[in-house]
C-alpha positions as CSV (number, residue, x, y, z in Angstrom):
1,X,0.0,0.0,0.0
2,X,1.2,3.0,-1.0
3,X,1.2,5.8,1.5
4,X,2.0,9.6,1.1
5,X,4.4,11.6,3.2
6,X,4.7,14.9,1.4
7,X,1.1,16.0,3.2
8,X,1.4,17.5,7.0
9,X,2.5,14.9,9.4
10,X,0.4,14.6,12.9
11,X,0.1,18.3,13.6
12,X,0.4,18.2,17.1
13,X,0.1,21.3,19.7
14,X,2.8,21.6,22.5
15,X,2.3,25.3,23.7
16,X,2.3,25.3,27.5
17,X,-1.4,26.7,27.6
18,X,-2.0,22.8,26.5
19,X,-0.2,21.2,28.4
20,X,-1.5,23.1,31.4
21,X,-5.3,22.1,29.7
22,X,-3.6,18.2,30.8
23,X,-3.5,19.1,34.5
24,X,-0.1,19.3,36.8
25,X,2.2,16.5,38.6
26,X,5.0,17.9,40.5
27,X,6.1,20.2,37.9
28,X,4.0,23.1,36.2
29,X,3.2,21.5,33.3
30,X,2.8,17.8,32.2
31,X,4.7,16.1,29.8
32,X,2.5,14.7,26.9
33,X,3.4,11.6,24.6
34,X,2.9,13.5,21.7
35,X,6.3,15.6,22.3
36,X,8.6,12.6,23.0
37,X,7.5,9.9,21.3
38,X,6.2,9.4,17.3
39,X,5.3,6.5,15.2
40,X,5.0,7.7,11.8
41,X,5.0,5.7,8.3
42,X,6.3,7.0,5.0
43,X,6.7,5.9,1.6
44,X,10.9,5.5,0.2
45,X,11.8,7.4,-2.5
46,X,15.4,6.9,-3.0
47,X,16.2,10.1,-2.6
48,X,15.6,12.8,-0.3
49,X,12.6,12.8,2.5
50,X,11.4,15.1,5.9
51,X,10.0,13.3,8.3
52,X,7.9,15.6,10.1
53,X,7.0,14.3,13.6
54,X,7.2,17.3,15.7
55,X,9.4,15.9,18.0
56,X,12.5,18.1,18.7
57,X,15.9,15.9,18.4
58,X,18.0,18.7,17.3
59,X,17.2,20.7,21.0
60,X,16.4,17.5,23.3
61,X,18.2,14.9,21.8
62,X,17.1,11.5,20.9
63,X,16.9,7.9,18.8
64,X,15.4,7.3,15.6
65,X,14.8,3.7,15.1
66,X,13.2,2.4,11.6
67,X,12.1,-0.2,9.8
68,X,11.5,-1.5,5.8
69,X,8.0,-2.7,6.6
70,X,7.9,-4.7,3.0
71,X,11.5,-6.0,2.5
72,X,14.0,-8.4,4.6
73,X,16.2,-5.4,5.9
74,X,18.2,-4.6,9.0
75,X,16.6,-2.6,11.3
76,X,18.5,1.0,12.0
77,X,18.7,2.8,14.8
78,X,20.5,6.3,14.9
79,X,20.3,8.4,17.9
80,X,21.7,12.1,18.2
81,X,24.8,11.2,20.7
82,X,26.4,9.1,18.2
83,X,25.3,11.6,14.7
84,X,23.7,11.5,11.9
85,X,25.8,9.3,10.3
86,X,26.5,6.1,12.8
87,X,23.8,3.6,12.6
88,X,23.7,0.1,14.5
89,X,21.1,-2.7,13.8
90,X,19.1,-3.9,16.8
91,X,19.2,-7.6,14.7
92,X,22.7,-7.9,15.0
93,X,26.5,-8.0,16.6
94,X,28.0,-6.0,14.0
95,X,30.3,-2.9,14.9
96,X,28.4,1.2,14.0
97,X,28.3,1.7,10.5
98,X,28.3,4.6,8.8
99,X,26.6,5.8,6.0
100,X,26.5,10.0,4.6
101,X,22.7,8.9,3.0
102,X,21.3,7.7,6.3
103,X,19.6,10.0,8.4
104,X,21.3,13.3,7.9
105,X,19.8,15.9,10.0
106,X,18.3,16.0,13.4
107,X,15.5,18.6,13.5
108,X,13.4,20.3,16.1
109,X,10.5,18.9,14.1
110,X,11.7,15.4,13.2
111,X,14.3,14.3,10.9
112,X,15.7,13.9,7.0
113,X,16.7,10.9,5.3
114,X,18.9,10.0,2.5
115,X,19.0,7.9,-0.2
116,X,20.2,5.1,1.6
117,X,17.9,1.9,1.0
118,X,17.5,0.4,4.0
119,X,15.8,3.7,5.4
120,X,14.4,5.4,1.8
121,X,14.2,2.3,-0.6
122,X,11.8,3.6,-3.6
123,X,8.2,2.1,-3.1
124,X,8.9,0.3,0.1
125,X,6.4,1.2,3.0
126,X,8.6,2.2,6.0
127,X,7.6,2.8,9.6
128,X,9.9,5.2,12.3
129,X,9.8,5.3,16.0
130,X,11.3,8.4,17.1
131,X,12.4,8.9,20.9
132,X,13.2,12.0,22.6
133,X,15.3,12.5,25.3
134,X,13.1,13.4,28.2
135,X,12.2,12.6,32.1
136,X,10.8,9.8,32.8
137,X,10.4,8.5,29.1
138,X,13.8,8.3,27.6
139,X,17.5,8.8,27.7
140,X,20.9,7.6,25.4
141,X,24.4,8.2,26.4
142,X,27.7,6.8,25.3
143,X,30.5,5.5,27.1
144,X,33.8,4.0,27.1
145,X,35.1,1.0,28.9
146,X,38.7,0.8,29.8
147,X,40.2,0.2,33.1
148,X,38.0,-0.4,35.4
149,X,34.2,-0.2,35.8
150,X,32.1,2.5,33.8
151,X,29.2,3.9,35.8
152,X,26.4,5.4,33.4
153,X,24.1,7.4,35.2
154,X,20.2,8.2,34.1
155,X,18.9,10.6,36.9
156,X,16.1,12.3,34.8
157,X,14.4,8.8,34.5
158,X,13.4,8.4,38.3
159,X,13.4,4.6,37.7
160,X,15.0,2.4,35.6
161,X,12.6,0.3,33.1
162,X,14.6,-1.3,30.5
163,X,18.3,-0.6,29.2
164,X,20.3,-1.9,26.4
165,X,23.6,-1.7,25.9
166,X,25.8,-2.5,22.6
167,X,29.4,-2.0,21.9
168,X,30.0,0.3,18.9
169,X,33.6,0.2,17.5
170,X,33.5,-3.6,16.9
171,X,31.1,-6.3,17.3
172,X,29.3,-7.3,20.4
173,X,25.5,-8.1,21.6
174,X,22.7,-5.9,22.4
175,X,22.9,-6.7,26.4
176,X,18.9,-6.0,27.4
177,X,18.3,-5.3,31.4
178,X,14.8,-5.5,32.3
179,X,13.1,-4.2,35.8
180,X,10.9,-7.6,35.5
181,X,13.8,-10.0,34.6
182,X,15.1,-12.0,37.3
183,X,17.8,-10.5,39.1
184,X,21.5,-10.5,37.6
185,X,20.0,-12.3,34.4
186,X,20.0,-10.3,30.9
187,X,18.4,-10.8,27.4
188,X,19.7,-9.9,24.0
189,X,17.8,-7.8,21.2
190,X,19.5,-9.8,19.1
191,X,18.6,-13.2,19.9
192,X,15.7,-15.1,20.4
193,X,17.6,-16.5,23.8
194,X,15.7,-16.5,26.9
195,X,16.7,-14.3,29.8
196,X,20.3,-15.6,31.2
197,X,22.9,-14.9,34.2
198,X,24.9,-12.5,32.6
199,X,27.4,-10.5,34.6
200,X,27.8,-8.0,31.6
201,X,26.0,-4.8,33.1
202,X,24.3,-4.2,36.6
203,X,21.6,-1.8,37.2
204,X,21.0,0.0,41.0
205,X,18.9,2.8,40.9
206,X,19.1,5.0,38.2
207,X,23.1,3.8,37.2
208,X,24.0,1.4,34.8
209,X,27.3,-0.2,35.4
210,X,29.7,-1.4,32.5
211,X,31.5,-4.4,33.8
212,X,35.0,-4.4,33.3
213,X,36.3,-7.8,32.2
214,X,33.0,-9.1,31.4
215,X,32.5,-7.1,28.4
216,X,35.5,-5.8,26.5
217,X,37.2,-2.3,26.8
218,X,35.4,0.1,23.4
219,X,33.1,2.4,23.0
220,X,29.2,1.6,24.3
221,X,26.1,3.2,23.7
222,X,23.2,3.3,26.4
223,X,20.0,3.4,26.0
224,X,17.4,3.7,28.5
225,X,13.9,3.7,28.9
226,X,11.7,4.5,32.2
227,X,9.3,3.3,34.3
228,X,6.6,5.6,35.4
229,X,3.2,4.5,37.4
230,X,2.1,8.6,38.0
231,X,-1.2,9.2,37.0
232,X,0.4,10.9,34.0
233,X,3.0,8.8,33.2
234,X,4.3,8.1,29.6
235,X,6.1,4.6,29.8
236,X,5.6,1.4,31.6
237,X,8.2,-1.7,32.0
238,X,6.6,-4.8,33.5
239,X,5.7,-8.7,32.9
240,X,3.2,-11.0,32.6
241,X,2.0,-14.4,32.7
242,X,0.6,-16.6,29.5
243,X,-2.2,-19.1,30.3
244,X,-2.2,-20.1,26.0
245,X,-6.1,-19.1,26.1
246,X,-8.2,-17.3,23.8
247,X,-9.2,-15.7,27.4
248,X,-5.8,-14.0,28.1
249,X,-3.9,-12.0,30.5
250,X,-4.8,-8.5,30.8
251,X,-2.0,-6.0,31.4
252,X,-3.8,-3.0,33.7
253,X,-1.4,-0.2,32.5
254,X,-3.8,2.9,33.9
255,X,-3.8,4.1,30.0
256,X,-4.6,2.7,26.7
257,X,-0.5,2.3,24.7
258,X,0.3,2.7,21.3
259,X,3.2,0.9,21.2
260,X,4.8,-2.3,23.2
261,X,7.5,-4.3,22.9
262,X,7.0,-8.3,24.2
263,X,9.9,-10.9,24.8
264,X,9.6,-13.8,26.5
265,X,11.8,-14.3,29.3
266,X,11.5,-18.2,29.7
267,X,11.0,-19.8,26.1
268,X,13.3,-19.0,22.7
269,X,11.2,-16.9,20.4
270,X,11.5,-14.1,18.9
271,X,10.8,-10.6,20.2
272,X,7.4,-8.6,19.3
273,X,6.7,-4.9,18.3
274,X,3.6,-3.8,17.6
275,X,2.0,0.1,17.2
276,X,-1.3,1.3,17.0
277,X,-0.3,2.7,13.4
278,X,0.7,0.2,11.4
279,X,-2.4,-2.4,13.4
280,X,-2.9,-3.7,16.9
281,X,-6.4,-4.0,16.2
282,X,-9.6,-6.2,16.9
283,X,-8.8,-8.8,13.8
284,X,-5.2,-8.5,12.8
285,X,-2.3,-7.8,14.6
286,X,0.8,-6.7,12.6
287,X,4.4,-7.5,13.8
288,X,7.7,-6.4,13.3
289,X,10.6,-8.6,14.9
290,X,13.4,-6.5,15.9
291,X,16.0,-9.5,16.5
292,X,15.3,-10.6,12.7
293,X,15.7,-8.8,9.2
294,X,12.0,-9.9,8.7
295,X,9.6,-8.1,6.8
296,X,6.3,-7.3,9.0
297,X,4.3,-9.8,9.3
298,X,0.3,-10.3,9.6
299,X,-1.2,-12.8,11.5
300,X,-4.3,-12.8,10.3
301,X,-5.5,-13.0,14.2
302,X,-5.6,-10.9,17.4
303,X,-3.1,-11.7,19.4
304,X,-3.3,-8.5,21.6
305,X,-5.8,-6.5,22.2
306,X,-5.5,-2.9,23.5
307,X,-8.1,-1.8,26.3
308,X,-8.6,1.8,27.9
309,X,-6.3,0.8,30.3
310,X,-4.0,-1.2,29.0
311,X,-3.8,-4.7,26.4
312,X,-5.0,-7.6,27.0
313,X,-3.4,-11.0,25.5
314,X,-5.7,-13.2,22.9
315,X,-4.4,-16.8,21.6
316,X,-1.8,-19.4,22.6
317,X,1.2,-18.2,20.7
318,X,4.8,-18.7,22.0
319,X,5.6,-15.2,20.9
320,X,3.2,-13.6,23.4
321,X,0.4,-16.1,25.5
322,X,2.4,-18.9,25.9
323,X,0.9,-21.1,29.1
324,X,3.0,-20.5,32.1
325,X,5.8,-18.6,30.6
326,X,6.7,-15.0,31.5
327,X,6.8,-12.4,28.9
328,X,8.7,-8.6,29.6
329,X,7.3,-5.2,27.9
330,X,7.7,-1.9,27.3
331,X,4.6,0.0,26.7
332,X,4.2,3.5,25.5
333,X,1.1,5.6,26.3
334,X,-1.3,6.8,23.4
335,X,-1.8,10.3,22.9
336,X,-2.7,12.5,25.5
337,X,-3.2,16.2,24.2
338,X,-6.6,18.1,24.0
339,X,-6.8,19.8,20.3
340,X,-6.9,23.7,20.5
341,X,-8.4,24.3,17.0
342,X,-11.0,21.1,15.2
343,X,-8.8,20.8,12.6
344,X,-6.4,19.1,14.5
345,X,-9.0,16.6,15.1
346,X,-11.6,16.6,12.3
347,X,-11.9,16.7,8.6
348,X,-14.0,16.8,5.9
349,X,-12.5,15.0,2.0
350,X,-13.8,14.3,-1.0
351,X,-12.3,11.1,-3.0
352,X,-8.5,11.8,-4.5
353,X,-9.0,9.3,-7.2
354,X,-5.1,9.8,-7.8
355,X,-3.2,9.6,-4.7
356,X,-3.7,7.1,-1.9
357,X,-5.1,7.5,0.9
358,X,-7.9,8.2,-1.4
359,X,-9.2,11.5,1.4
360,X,-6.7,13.2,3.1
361,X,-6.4,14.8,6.0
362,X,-3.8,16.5,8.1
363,X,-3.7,14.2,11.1
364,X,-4.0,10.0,11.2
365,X,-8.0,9.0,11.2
366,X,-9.2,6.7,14.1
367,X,-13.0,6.5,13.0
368,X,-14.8,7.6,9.7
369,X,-18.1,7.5,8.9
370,X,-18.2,7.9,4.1
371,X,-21.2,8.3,2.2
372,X,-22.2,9.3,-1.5
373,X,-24.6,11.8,-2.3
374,X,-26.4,9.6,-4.5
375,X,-28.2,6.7,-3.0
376,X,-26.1,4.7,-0.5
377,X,-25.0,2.9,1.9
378,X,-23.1,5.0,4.9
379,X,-20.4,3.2,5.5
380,X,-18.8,3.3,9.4
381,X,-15.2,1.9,10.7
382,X,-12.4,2.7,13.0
383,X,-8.8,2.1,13.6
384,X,-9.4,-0.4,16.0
385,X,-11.7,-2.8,13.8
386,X,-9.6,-1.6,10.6
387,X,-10.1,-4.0,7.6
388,X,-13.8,-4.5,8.5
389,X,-16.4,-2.0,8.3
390,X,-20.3,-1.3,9.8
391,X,-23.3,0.2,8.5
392,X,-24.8,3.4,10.3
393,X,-28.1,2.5,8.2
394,X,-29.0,-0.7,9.0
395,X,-28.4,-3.6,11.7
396,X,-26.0,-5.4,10.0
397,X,-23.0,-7.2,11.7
398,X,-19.7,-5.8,11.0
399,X,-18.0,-7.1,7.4
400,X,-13.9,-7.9,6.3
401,X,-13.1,-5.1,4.0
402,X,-9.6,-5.1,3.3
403,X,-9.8,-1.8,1.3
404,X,-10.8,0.4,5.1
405,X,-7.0,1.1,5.6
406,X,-6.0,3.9,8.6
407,X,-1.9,3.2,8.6
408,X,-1.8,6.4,7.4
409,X,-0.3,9.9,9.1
410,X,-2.6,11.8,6.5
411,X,-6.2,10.1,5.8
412,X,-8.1,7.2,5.5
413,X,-9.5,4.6,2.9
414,X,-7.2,3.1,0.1
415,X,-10.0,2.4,-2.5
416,X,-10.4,1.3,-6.0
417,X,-12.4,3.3,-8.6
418,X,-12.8,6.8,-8.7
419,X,-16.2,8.5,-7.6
420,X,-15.7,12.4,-7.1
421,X,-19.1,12.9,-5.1
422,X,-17.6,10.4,-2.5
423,X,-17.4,12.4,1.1
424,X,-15.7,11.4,4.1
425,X,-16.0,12.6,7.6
426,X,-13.3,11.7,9.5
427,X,-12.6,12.2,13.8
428,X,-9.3,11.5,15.9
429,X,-9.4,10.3,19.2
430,X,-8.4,13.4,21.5
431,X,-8.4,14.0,25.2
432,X,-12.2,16.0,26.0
433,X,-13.2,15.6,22.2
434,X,-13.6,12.0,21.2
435,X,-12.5,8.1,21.9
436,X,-13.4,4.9,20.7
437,X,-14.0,1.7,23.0
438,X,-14.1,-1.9,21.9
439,X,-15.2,-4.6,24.5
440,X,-17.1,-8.1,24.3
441,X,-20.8,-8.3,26.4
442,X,-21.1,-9.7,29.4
443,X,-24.9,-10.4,29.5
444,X,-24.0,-8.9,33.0
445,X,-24.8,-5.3,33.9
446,X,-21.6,-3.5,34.0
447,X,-19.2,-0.2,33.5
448,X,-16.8,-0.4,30.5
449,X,-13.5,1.6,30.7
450,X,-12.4,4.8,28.4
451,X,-10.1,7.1,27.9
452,X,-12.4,10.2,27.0
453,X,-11.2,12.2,30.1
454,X,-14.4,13.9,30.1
455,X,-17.8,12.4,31.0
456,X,-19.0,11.3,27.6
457,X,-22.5,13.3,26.2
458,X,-23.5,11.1,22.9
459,X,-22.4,7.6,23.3
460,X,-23.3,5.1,19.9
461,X,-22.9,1.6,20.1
462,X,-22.8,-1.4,17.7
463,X,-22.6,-5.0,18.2
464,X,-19.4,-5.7,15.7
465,X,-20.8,-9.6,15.0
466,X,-24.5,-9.7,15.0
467,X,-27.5,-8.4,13.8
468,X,-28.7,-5.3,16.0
469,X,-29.7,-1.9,15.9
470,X,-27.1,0.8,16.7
471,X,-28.1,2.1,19.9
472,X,-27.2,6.2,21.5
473,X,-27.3,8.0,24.6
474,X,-27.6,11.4,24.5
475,X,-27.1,13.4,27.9
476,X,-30.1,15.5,27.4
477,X,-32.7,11.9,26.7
478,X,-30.5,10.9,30.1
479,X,-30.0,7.4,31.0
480,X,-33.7,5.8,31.1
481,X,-33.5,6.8,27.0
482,X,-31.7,5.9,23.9
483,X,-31.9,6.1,20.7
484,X,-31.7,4.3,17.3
485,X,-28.9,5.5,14.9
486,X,-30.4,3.5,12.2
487,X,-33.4,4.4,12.5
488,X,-35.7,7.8,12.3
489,X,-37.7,6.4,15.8
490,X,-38.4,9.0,18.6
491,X,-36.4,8.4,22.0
492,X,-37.1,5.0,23.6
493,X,-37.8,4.6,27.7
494,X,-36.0,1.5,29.7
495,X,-33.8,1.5,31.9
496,X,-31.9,-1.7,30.4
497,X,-30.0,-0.3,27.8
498,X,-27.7,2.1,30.2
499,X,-28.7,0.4,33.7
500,X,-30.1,4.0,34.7
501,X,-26.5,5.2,35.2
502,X,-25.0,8.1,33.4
503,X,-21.5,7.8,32.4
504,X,-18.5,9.6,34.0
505,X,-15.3,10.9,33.3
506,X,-13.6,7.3,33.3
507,X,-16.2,4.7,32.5
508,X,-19.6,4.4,30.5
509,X,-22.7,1.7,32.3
510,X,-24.0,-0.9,30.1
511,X,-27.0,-2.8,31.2
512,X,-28.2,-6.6,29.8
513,X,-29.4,-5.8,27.0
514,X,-28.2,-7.8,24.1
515,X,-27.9,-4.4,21.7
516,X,-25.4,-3.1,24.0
517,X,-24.5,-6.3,26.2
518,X,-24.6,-9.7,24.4
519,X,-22.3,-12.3,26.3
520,X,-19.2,-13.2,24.3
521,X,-20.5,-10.5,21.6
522,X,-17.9,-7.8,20.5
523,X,-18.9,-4.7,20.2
524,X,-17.7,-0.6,19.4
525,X,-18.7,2.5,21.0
526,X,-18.1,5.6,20.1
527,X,-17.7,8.4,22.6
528,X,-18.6,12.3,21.8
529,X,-18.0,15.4,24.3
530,X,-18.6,18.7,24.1
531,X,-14.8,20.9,23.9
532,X,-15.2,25.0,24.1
533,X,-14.7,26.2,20.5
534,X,-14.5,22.8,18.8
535,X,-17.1,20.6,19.2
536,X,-20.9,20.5,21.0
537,X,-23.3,18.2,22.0
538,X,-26.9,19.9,22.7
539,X,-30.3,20.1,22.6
540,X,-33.1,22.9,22.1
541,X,-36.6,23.4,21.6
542,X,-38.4,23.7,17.9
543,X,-39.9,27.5,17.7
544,X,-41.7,27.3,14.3
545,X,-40.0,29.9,12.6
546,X,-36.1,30.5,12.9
547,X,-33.8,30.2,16.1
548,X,-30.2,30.2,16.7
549,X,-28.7,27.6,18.0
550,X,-24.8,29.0,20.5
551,X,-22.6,26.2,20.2
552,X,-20.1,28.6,21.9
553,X,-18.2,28.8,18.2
554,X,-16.4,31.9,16.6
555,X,-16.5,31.0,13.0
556,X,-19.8,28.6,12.8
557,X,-19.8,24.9,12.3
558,X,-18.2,22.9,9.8
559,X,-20.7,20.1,10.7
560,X,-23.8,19.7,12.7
561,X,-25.6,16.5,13.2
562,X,-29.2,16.6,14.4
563,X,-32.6,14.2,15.1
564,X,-35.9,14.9,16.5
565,X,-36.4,12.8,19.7
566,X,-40.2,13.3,20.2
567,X,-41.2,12.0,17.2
568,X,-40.3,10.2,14.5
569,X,-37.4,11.9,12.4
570,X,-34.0,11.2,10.8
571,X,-30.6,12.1,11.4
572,X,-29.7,14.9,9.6
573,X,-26.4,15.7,8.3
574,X,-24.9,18.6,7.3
575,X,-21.4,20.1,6.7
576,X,-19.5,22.9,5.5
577,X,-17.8,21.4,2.3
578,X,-21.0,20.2,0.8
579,X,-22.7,23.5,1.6
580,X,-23.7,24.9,5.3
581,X,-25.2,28.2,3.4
582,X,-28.0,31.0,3.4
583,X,-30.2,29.1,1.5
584,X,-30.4,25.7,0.7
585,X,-27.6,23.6,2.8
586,X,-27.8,20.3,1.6
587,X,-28.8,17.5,3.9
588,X,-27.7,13.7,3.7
589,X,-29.4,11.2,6.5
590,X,-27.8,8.8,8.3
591,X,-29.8,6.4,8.9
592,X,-31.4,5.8,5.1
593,X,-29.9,4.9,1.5
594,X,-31.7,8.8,0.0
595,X,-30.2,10.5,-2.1
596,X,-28.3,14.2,-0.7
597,X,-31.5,16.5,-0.2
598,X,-30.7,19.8,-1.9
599,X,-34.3,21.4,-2.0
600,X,-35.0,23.3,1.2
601,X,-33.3,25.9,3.8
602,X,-33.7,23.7,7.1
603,X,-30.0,24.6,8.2
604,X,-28.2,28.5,8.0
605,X,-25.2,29.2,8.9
606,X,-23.9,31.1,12.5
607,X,-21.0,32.7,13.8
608,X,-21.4,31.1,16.9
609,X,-23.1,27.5,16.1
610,X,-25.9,27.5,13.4
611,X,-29.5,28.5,12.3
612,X,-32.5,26.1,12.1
613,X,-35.4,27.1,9.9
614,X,-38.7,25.4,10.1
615,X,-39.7,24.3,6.9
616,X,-43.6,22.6,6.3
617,X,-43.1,21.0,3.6
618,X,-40.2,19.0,5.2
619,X,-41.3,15.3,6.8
620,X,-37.6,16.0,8.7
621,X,-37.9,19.5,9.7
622,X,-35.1,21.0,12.3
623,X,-37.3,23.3,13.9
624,X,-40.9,22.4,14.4
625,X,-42.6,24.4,16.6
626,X,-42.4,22.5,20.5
627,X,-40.8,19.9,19.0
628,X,-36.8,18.5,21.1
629,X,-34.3,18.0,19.1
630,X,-30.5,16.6,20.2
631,X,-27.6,17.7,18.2
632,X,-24.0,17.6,17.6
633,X,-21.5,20.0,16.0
634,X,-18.1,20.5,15.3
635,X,-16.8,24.3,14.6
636,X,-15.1,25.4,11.4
């Protein structure tokens, strides 16, 4: 699959009026993920490339580690204490290379690449993982061994989580200390060799110790990862158990990760990396061994499963659920900023019929809802079910479409054919704005984990593998209501859909209902909150004539979602690119196959939200005199 990297990378926000927007820990500000660590996937060209990451090596310091995600390569890492030159390969013994078409710059947004092959190879697929230096995430020294013991001190990191060491003027092993390893015992990186007695380095506190005589006299370079349990912690180092069932352990990290690392410590296999970006989703999980020159590798299976707060193991495979063995991690937290401006977070595209992905954006797409404006389908999917899609107008249970593609850093959807009046609308997951949730029913009443960070006010819901209507709370129906996404049906009463609870700031209430609740069922919910001056979730009373409706915007709404709950009504659509204008703003429904409505003036446009009209003539009026109406709207 092709993918583009001369469009924006992640645009990500690091003045300190966001960070503050994250709360405090001991410091005035928090640190976020999105400053110190990046995944991000490009397309080689053989020449000549910018990753732009917005992480700052050329201030901070860091490592740049990539991988040829399509060809039997080494795997690089470069790191700013060595330069831009020196590269070593996690898969093997061999002394720092150097190469002038590597990675040749350091930036305070990233990093540049060369021509070199390995990194830039025309038409391979390539993924980076870029580490800053930074407390409590990451740190990389170098050192020399000569007489006597070398002492390599990491003080910013509090406490040690993992270290690797590797000699870089000749040949020599990566030597891997791990927090959860047995004491004195040490992995390799690149080896498949269970964790062994190995005198080679020593770890107390925050010091690594070179051992004289064990390892040879040269030139070492250290690199260090942390282990931090705060409440806004970016990395955790720990272990866990396999049981080799379908059913398996479940890692309770306090956050959701986007990246992790697995070896395990008692049997020979090989080590496991997997990232949110490339696929650590509900169907397929996508590897990358970093002790082999493998090209990545679909299972075709889940073999880990990410949660709100954490992953959870799936399978009996030696690499990662093995019965009875113990497997080490790292795990890296997913994204953590709140989005000052919605375009950071949303987007609107038309089909790019010559370019892939086919719509663009400016960010990497976690859900998507597409539609035509001819008579369609509207097709739903996410990240986390990527390769499969849903339905918002009908029931039907959740179908393998390998063509839904999100291992992008700029869209969504790798399609064939060419339909110009193909729209999609396309959400990332962000801290107060939006999050998506997968999780199998209990048939047991019970509260599902998120990440949202804000109570949830429109939740919808979808059982993934059977054939039930999509069901939606709505904060202002409360939680003896829902409603039907698929369907134009006024709000429904019972108190078994959400168990009478609302939702909070951490978790969602489902009650036994199989639509929401089916034992061993999987199912996706998607969670919407109101953010000041980006998105809104309301309600308001039909007048009859014209109201405005204060979504607390500046420059009026580039979409606005909206369905009568009193009576029967659809789900009306409407956004900027297609037309929110004074006059006739065309309207597309959820829940139906009709055509895009272009014939009346229900919707006008507003500085500070939007207009509804009330329009006779209309069976799905926005503004009927007495009538509620919920709503949902994102600002331009």
């Amino acid at each position: 699959m092709a993918r583009q990297d001369t469009r924006v990378g992640c645009e990500i926000m690091s003045n300190l009026a966001k960070h503050l927007m994250q709360g405090a820990t001991t410091s005035s500000t928090t640190a976020i993920v999105e400053d110190n660590f990046s995944t991000y996937l490009y397309e080689g060209n053989s020449s000549t490339q910018t990753i732009t990451n917005n992480i700052d090596l050329a201030t901070d310091g860091g490592m740049v580690w990539i991988k040829d995600r399509d060809t039997a390569y080494n795997h690089i890492l470069s790191d700013t204490e060595r330069g831009v030159t020196n590269k070593l390969y996690s898969n093997t013994t061999d002394t720092e290379s150097t190469y002038s078409g590597a990675i040749t710059g350091f930036n305070t947004d990233g990093f540049t690449i060369g021509d070199y092959t390995l990194i830039n190879g025309s038409g391979d697929d390539f993924v980076s993982w870029t580490f800053k230096k930074a407390s409590n995430f990451f740190d990389v020294q170098t050192a020399t061994l000569g007489t006597g013991n070398t002492v390599v001190s990491f003080p910013d990191l509090t406490i040690l989580g993992m270290v690797a060491v590797k000699r870089t003027d000749s040949t020599g092993s990566w030597y891997v200390w791990h927090r959860s390893a047995t004491s004195g015992d040490l992995l390799y990186l690149e080896q498949t060799a269970a964790e062994t007695l190995d005198g080679s380095i020593t770890v107390s506190g925050t010091d690594v110790t070179l051992v004289d005589g064990t390892l040879a006299d040269g030139d070492y370079v250290v690199y260090a990862w942390s282990h931090d349990t705060s409440e806004d912690g970016m990395i955790q180092c720990g272990s866990y158990t396999g049981n080799g069932l379908a059913d398996g352990p479940e890692v309770n990290l306090g956050w959701e990760p986007q990246w992790v690392l697995i070896k395990s410590a008692t049997s020979i296999i090989e080590w496991q990396l997997v990232d949110s970006m490339r696929g650590i989703n509900t169907s397929d999980t996508i590897i990358l061994e970093p002790d082999t020159t493998s090209a990545e590798k679909n299972t075709g299976n889940s073999r880990i499963q990410l949660t709100p707060t954490g992953f959870k193991l799936l399978l009996n495979t030696n690499e990662m659920n093995s019965p009875s063995d113990t497997y080490i991690y790292i795990a890296i937290r997913r994204p953590m900023a709140t989005p000052s401006i919605s375009s950071e977070v949303f987007a609107i595209a038309t089909r790019d019929g010559t370019t892939l992905p086919s719509h663009t954006t400016t960010f990497p797409v976690d859900f998507l809802i597409q539609s035509y404006t001819t008579s369609s389908n509207v097709d739903v999917s996410a990240r986390l079910i990527q390769g499969n899609l849903l339905k918002a107008n009908n029931t039907n249970a959740e179908s393998a479409d390998s063509q839904y593609q999100f291992d992008y850093m700029d869209g969504a959807i790798e399609r064939t054919g060419i339909n110009t009046a193909d729209y999609a609308w396309m959400w990332k997951r962000a801290t107060g704005f939006f999050d998506v949730v997968c999780y199998t029913g209990t048939g047991v009443a019970h509260a599902e984990d998120h990440q949202l960070g804000v109570v949830p006010e429109m939740i919808w819901i979808k059982c993934r593998n059977d054939i039930f209507n999509w069901v939606v709370y709505h904060k202002d129906t409360g939680n003896n209501y829902f409603n039907i996404l698929n369907l134009p049906n006024a709000k429904i009463s019972t108190a078994n859909i959400w168990n009478s609870t609302s939702p909070t700031d951490s978790q969602f209430t489902i009650g036994t209902t199989d639509e929401v609740n089916k034992l061993s069922s999987d199912f996706i919910a998607f969670l919407f909150a109101t953010l000041a001056g980006i998105s809104k979730v309301g309600s308001y009373t039909g007048n009859g004539t014209t109201q405005t409706i204060n979504c607390g915007f500046s420059a009026g709404s580039k979409f606005v979602l909206i369905k009568r709950t009193d009576s029967t009504s659809n789900w009306n659509m409407f956004d900027s690119t297609r037309g929110i204008i004074a006059g006739n703003s065309p309207r597309l429904e959820l829940n139906t196959t009709d055509v895009e409505d272009t014939g009346d003036d229900g919707l006008d446009p507003d500085n500070s939200g939007f207009s509804v009209n009330y329009i006779a003539t209309n069976d799905d009026d926005v503004n009927v005199s007495g009538a509620t109406y919920i709503y949902y709207a994102i600002s331009a």
